[in-house]
C-alpha positions as a LaTeX table, in Angstrom:
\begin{tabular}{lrrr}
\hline
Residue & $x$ (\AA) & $y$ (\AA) & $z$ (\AA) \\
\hline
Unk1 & 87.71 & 105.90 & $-39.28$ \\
Unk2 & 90.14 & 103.65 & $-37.86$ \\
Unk3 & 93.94 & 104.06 & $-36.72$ \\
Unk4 & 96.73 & 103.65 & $-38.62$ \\
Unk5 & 99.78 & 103.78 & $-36.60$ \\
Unk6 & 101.43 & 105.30 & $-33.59$ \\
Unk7 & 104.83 & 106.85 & $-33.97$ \\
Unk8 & 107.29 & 107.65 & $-30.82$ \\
Unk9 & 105.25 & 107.31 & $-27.85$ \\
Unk10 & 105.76 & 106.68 & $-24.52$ \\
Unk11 & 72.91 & 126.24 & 0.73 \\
Unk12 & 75.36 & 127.60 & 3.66 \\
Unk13 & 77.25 & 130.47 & 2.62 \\
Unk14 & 80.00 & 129.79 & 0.63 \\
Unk15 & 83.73 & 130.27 & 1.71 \\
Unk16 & 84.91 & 133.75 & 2.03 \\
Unk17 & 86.11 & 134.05 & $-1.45$ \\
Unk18 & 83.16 & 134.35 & $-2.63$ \\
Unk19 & 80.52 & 137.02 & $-2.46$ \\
Unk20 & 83.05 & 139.60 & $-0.75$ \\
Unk21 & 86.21 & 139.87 & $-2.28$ \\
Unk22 & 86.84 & 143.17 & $-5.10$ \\
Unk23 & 85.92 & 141.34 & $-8.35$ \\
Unk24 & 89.43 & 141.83 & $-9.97$ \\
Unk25 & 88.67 & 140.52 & $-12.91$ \\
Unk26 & 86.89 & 143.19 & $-13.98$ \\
Unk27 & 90.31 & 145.15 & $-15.01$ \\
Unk28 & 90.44 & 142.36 & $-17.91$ \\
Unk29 & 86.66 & 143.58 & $-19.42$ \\
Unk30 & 87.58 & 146.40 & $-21.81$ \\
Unk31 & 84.12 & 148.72 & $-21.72$ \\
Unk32 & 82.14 & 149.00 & $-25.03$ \\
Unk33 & 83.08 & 151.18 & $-28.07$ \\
Unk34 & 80.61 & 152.08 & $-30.36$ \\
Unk35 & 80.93 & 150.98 & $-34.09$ \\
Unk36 & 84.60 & 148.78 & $-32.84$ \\
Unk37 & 85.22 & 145.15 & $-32.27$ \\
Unk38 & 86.20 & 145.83 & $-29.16$ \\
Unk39 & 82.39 & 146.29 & $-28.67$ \\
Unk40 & 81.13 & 142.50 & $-28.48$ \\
Unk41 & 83.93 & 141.95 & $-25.32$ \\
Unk42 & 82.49 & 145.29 & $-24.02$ \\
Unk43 & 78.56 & 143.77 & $-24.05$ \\
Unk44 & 79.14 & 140.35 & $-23.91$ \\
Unk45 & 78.78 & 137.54 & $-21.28$ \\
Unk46 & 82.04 & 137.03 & $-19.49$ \\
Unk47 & 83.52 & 134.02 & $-17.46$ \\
Unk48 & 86.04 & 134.14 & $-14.50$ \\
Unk49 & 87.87 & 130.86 & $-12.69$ \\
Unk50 & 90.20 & 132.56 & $-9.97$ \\
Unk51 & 93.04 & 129.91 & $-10.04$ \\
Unk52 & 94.37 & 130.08 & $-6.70$ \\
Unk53 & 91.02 & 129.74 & $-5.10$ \\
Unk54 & 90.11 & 126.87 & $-7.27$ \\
Unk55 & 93.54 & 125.16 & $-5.82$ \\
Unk56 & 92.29 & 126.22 & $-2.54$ \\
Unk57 & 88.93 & 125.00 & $-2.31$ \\
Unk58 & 88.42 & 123.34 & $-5.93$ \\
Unk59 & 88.66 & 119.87 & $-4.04$ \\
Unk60 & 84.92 & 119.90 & $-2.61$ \\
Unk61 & 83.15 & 121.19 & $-5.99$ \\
Unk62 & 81.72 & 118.13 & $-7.75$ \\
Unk63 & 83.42 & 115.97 & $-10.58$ \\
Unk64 & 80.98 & 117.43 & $-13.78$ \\
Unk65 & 81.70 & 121.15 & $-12.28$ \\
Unk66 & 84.83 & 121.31 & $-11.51$ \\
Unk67 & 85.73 & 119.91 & $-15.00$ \\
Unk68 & 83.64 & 122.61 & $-16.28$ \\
Unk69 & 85.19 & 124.66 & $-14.69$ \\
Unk70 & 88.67 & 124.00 & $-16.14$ \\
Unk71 & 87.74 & 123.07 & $-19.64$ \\
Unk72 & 89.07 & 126.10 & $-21.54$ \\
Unk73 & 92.16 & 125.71 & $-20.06$ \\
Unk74 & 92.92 & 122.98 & $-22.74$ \\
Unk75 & 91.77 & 124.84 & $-25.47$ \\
Unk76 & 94.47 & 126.60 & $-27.05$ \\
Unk77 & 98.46 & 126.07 & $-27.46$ \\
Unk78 & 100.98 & 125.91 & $-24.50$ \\
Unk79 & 102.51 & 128.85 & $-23.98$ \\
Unk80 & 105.39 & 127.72 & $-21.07$ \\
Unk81 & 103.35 & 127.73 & $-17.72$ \\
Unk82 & 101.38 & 125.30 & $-16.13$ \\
Unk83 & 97.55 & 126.70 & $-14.50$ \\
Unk84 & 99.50 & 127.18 & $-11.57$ \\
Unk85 & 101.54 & 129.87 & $-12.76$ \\
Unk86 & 98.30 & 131.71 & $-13.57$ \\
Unk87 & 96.34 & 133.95 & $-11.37$ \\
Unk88 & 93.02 & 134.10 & $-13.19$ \\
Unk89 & 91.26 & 132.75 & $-16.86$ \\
Unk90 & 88.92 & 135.41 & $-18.13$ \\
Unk91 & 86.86 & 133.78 & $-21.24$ \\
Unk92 & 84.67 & 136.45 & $-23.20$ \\
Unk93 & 81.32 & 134.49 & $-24.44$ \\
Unk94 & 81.54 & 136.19 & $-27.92$ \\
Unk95 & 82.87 & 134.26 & $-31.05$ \\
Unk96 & 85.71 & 133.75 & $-31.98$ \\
Unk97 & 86.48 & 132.77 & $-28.53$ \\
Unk98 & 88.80 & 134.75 & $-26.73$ \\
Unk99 & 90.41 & 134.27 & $-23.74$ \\
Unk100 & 93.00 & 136.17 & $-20.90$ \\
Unk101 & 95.14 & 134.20 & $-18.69$ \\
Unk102 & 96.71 & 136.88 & $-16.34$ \\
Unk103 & 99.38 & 136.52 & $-13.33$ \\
Unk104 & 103.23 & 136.82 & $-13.62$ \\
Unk105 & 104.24 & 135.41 & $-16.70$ \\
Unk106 & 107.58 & 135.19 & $-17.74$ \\
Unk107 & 107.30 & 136.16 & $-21.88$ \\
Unk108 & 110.88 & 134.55 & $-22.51$ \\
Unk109 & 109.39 & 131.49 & $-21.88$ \\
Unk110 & 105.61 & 132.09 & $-22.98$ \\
Unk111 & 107.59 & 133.29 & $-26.42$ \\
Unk112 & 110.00 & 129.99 & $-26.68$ \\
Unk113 & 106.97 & 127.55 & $-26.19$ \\
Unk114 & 104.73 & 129.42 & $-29.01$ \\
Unk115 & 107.48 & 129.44 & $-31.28$ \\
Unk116 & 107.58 & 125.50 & $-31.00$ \\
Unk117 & 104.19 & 125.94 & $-32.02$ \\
Unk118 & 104.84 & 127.29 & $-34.75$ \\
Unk119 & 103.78 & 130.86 & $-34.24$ \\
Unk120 & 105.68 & 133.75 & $-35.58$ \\
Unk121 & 105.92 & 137.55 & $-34.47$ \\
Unk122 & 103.05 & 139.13 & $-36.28$ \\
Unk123 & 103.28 & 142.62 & $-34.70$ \\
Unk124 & 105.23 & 143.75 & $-32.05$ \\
Unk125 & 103.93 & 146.69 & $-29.58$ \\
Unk126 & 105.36 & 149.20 & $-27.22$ \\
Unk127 & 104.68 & 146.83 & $-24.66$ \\
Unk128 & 103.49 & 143.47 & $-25.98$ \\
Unk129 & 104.27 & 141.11 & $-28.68$ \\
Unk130 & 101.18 & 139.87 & $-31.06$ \\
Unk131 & 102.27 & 136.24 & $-32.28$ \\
Unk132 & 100.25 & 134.57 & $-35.13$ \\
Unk133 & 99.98 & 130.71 & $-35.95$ \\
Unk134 & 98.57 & 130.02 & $-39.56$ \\
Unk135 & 97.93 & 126.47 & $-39.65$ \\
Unk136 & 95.60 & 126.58 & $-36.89$ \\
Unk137 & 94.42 & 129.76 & $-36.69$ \\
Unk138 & 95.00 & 131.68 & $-33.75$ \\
Unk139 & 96.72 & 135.26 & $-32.42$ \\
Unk140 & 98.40 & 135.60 & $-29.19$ \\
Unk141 & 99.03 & 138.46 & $-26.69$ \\
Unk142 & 102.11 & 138.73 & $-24.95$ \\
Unk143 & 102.99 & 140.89 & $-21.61$ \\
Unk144 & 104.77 & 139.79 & $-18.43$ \\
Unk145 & 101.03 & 140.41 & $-16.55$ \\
Unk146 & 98.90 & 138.28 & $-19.32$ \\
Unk147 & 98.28 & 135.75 & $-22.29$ \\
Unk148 & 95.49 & 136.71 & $-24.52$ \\
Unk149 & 94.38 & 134.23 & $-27.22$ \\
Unk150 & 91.94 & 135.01 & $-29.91$ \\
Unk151 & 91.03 & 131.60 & $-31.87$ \\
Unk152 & 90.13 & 132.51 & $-35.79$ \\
Unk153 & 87.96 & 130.91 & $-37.95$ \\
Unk154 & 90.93 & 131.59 & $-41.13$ \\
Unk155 & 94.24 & 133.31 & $-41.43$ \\
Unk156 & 93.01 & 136.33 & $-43.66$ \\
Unk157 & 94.31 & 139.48 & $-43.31$ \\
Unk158 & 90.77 & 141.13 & $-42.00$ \\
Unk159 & 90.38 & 138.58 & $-39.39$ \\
Unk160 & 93.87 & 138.36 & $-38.31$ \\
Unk161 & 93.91 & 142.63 & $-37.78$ \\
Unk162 & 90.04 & 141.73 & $-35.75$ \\
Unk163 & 91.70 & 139.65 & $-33.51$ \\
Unk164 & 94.96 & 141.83 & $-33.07$ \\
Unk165 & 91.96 & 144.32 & $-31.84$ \\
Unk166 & 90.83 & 142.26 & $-29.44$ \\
Unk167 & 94.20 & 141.77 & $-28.19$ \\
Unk168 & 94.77 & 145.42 & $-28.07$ \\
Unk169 & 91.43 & 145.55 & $-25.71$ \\
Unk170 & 91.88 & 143.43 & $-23.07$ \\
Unk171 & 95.68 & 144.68 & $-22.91$ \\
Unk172 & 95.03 & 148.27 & $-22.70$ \\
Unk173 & 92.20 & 147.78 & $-20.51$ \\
Unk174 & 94.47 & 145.27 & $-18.15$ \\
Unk175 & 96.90 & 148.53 & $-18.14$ \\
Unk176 & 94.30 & 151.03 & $-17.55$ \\
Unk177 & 95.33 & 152.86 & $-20.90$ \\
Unk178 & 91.15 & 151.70 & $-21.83$ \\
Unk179 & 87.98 & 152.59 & $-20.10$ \\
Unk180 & 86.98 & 149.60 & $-18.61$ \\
Unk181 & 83.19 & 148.22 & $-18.78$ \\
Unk182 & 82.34 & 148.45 & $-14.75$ \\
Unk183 & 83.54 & 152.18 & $-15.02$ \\
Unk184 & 80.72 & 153.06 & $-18.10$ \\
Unk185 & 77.97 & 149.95 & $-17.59$ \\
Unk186 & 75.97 & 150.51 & $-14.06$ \\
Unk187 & 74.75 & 147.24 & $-14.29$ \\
Unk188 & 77.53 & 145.60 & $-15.11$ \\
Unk189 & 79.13 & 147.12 & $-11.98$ \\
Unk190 & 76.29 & 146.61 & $-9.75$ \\
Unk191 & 76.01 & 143.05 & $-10.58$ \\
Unk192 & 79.80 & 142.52 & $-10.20$ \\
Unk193 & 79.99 & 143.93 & $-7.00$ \\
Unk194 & 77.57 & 142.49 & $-5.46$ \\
Unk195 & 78.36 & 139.17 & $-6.84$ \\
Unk196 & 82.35 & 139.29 & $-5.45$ \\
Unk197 & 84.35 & 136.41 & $-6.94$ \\
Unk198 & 83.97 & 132.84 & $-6.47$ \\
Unk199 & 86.12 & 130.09 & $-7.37$ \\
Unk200 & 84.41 & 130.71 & $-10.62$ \\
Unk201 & 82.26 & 133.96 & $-11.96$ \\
Unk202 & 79.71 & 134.34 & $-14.91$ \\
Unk203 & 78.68 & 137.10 & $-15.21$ \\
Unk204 & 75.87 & 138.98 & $-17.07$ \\
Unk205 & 73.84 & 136.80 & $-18.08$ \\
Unk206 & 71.16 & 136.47 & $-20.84$ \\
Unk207 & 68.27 & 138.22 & $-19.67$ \\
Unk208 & 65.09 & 136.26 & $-19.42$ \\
Unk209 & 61.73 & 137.91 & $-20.11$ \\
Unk210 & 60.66 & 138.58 & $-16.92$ \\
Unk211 & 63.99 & 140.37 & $-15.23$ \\
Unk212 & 63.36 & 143.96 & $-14.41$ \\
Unk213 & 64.44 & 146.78 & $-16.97$ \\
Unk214 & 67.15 & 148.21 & $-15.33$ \\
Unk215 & 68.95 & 144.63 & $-13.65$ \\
Unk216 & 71.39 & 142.74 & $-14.46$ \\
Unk217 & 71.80 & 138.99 & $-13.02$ \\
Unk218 & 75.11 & 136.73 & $-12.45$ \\
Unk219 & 76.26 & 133.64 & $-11.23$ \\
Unk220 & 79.12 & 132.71 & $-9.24$ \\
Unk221 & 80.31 & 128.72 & $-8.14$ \\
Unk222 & 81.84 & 128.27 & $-4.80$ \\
Unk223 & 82.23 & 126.36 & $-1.78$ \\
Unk224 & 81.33 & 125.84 & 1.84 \\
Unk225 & 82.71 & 122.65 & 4.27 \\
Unk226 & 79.18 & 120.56 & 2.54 \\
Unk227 & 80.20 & 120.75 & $-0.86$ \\
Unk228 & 79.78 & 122.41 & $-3.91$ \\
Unk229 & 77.59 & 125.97 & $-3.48$ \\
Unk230 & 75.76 & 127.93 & $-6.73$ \\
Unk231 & 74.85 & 131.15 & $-6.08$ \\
Unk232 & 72.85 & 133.49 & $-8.39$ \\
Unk233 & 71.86 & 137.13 & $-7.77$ \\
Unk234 & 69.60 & 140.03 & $-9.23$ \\
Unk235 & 71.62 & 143.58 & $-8.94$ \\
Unk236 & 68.39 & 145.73 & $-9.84$ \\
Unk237 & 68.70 & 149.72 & $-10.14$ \\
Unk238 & 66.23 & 150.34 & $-7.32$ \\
Unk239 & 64.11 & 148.94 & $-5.07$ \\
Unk240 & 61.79 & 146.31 & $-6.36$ \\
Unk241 & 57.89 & 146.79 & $-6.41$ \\
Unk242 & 57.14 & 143.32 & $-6.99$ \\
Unk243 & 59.60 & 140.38 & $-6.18$ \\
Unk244 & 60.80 & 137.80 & $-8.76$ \\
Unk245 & 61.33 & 135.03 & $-6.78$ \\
Unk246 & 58.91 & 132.56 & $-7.83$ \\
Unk247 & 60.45 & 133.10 & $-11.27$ \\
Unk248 & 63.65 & 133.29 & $-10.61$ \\
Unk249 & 63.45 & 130.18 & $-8.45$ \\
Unk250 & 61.74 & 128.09 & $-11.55$ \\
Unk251 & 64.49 & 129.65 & $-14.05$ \\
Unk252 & 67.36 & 128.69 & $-12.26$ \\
Unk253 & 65.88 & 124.90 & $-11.19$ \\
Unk254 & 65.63 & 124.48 & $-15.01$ \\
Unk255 & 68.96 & 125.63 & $-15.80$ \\
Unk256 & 71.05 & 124.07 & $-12.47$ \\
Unk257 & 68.39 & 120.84 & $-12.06$ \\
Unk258 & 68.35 & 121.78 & $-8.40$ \\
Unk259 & 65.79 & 123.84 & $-6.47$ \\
Unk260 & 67.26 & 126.88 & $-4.84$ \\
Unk261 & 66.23 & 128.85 & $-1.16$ \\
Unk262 & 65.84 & 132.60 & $-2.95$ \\
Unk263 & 65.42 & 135.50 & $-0.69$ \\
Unk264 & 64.98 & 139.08 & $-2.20$ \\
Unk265 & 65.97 & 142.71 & $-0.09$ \\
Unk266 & 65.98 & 145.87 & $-1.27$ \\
Unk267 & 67.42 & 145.59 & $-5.07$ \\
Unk268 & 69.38 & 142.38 & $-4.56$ \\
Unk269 & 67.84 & 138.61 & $-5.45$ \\
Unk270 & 69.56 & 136.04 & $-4.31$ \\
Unk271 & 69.35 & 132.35 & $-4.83$ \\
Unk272 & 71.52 & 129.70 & $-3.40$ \\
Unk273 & 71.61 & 125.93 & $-3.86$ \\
Unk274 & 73.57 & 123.67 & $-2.29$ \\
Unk275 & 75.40 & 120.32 & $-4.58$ \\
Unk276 & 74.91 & 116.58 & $-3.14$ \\
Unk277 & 77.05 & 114.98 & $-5.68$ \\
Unk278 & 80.72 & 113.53 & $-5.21$ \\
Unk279 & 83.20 & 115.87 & $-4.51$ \\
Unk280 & 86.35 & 115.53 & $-6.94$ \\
Unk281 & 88.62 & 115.08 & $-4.10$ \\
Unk282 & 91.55 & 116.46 & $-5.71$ \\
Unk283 & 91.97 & 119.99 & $-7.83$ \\
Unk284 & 94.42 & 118.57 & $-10.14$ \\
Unk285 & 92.36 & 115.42 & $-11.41$ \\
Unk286 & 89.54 & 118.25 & $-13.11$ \\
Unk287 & 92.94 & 120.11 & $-14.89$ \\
Unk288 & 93.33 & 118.88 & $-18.84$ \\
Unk289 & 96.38 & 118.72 & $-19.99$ \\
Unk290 & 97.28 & 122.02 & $-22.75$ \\
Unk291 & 99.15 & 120.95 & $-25.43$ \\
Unk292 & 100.11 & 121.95 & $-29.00$ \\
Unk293 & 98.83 & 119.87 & $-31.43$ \\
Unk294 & 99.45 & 120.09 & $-35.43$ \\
Unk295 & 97.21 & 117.89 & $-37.95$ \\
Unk296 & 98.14 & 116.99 & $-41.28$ \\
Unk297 & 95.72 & 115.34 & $-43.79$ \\
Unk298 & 96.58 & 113.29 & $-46.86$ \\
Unk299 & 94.48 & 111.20 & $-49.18$ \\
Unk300 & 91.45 & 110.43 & $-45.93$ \\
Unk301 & 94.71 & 109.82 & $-42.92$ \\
Unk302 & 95.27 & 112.39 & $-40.43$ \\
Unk303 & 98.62 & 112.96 & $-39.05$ \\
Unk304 & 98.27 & 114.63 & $-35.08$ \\
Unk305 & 101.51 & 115.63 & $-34.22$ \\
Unk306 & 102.51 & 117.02 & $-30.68$ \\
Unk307 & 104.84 & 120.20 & $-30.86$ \\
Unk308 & 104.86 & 121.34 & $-27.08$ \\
Unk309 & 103.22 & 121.10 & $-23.51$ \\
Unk310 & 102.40 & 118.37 & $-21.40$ \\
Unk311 & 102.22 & 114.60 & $-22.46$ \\
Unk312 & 99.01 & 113.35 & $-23.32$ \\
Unk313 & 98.20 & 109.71 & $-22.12$ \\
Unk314 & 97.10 & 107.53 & $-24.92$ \\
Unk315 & 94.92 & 105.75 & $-23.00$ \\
Unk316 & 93.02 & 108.78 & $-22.05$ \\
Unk317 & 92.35 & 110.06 & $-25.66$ \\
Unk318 & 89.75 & 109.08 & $-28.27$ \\
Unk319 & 88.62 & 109.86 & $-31.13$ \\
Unk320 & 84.79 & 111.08 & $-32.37$ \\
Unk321 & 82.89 & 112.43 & $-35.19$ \\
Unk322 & 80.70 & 115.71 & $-34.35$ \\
Unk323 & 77.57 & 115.50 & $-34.70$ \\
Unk324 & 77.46 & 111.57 & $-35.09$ \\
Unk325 & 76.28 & 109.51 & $-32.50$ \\
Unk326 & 79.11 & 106.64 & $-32.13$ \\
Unk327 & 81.48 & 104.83 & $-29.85$ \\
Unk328 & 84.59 & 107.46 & $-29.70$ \\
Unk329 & 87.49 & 105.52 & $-31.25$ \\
Unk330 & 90.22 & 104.69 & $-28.49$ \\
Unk331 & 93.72 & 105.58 & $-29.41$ \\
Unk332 & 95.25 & 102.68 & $-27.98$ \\
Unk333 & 98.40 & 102.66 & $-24.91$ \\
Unk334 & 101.48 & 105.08 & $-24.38$ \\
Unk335 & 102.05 & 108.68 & $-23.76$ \\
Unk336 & 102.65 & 111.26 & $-26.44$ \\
Unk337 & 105.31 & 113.57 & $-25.94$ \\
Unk338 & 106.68 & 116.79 & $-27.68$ \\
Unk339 & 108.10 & 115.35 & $-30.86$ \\
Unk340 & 105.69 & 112.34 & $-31.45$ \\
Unk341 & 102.64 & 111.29 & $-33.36$ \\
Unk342 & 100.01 & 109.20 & $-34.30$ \\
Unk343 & 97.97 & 108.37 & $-37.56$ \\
Unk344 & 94.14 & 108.16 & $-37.83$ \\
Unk345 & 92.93 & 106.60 & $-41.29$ \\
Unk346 & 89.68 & 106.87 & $-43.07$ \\
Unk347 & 88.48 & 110.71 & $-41.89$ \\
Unk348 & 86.52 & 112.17 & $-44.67$ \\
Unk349 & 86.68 & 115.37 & $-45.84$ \\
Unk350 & 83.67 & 116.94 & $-44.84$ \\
Unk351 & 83.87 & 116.13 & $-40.51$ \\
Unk352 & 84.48 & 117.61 & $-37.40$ \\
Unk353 & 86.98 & 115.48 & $-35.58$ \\
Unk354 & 86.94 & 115.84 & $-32.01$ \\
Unk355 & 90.00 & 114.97 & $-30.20$ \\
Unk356 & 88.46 & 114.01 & $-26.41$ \\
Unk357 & 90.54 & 113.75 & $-22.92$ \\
Unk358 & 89.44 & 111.65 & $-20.05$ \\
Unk359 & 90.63 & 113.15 & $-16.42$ \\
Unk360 & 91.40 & 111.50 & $-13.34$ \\
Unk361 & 88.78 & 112.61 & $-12.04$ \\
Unk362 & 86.53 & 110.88 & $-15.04$ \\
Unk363 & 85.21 & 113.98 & $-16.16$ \\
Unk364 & 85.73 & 114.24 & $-20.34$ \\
Unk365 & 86.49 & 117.40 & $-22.40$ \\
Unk366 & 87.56 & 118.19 & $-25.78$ \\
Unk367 & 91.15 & 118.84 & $-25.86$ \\
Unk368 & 91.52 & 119.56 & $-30.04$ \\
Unk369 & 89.80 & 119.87 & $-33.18$ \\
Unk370 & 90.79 & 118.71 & $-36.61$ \\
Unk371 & 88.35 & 120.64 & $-39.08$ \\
Unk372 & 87.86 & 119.20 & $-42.66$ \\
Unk373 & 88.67 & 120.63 & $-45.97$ \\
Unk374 & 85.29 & 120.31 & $-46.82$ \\
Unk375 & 83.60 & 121.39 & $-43.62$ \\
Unk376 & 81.96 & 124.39 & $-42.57$ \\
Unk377 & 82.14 & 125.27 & $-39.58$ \\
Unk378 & 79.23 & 126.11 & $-37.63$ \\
Unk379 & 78.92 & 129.03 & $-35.14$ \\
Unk380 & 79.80 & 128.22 & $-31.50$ \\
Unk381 & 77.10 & 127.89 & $-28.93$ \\
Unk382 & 77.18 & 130.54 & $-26.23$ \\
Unk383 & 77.70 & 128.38 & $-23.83$ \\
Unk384 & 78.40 & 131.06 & $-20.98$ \\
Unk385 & 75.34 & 132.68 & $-21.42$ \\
Unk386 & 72.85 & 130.62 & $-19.73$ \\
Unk387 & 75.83 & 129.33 & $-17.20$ \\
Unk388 & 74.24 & 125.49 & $-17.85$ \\
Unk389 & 76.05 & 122.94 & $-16.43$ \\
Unk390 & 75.98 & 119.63 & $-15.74$ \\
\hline
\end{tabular}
């Protein structure tokens, strides 16, 4: 695979946020429904970043966390607002991924930047607009108090009207028109409020063997005037006879590489562990850019064309083959603006081409996918439910 051609381009406690404040998010969580779709957002592991506290705060949570932490932001097509604009990122750990970016959004301008995209209105609502991209498959929810995006794994009719349903979820529950999962799940509620919100929430999490019938365990990632701060706590239903610290000490030094202090009253576990490693220094350096990006494949070239967001810096993007351990091809020097594009040559049919982004702060996340004709593509780790990080 080489390129072709470039066209156009230029311990402590953690800060009060956390642990006390009314887990908000929760509005976004539509509650189960038995025999729906809407069921696997109602059951299934779900992810919070509170924006404004990240921009508050973000700056002492380490480089490989706080990317982490902002990596789905560049998954997905721009939709007219920078991460400042937004309020809070709910991601659902259920495939296809689907994700809720609520705060004030202005749809004029949400609606202009998909349509550059090339989405068009798919379905329009009493009080939202569903737009649908077909090239790269993808549905998006409109209001002026969210963005939902459901990625697809094809543009068929069935799976197009599955992800309008998940649209219809997290919008009616956002509106209270849909019970919401902390008003039917104890657990889930118990666990949440205990928990609060950090800077960034995960929350429930896959249940290990040895976690009491009845509890339900979350995560949140924070920070105190040290440094980074994990915190992980046990909402059980009652009193426990027998602690689980010892075990839930060992679990979570497997899963964060750090030993936690874990202290256990009444119903509530708690474990919290406190980050040595380099703070980023700067918010913005962990934020990817979001971009829309369209691909085009001819005779083993791929054309990657940029149809709206931010610029991408050349220099910053390479090139590598999933599943194939190699040195990522480097795109070479300029910036790529709305309008512009480059050529990759020799991409077989039957790869994954990741499309990989380099912060400022050094921290490197995938940005894009080009999916061959031949390919099949597998299904997506969980990644939210075990809350690993590096």
């Amino acid at each position: 695979m080489g390129l072709v051609g470039v066209a156009g381009c230029a311990v402590p406690r953690a800060d009060s946020a956390g642990g006390t404040d009314t887990p908000r998010y929760r509005e976004w969580v539509p509650a189960a429904e038995t025999g729906g779709e809407a069921e696997s957002l109602g059951s299934t592991t779900v992810r919070y970043v509170d924006i404004p506290g990240a921009f508050e705060r973000g700056e002492r949570l380490s480089v490989g966390l706080a990317g982490s932490t902002f990596e789905f932001w560049a998954i997905g097509d721009w939709f007219g607002h920078e991460l400042a604009d937004i309020e809070g990122m709910v991601v659902y750990g259920v495939s296809p991924l689907t994700m809720a970016f609520h705060g004030d959004i202005s749809t004029e301008r949400a609606h202009r930047a998909l349509e550059e995209a090339g989405y068009e209105d798919e379905r329009v609502e009493s009080s939202w607009t569903v737009l649908l991209r077909r090239d790269q498959p993808r549905v998006v929810g409109l209001t002026d108090t969210a963005v939902v995006q459901v990625d697809l794994p094809e543009a068929s009719s069935d799976v197009i009207d599955a992800g309008r349903e998940r649209i219809r979820a997290v919008l009616e529950a956002g509106t209270g028109e849909r019970t919401r999962r902390h008003e039917t799940d104890a657990g889930f509620e118990r666990v949440t409020d205990a928990l609060g919100r950090g800077i960034r929430t995960t929350v429930p999490l896959e249940r290990p063997d040895w976690l009491p019938s009845g509890a339900e365990w979350g995560t949140t990632l924070d920070t105190s005037p040290d440094g980074t701060v994990r915190r992980a706590l046990i909402a059980a239903d009652s009193d426990l006879e027998s602690p689980i610290d010892d075990e839930f000490r060992a679990h979570l030094a497997e899963v964060w590489g750090v030993t936690p202090t874990v202290e256990t009253d009444g119903a509530i576990t708690e474990a919290t562990a406190q980050i040595d490693d380099d703070p980023v220094g700067d918010s913005a350096e962990a934020i990817p850019p979001r971009a829309s990006l369209a691909f085009a494949s001819d005779d083993g070239s791929v054309t990657v064309t940029h149809l709206a967001g931010e610029p991408l810096d050349l220099s910053r993007l390479s090139v590598a083959v999933a599943g194939i351990e190699s040195e990522p091809l480097e795109i070479g020097e300029g910036t790529l603006e709305p309008g512009n594009s480059f050529t990759l040559g020799g991409v077989p049919s039957d790869v994954l081409v990741l499309f990989r982004y380099e912060l400022e702060s050094g921290f490197v996340t995938t940005i894009a996918e080009f999916v061959g004709s031949d390919v099949v593509a597998p299904e997506p780790e969980d990644e939210l439910e075990t809350d690993r990080e590096s």
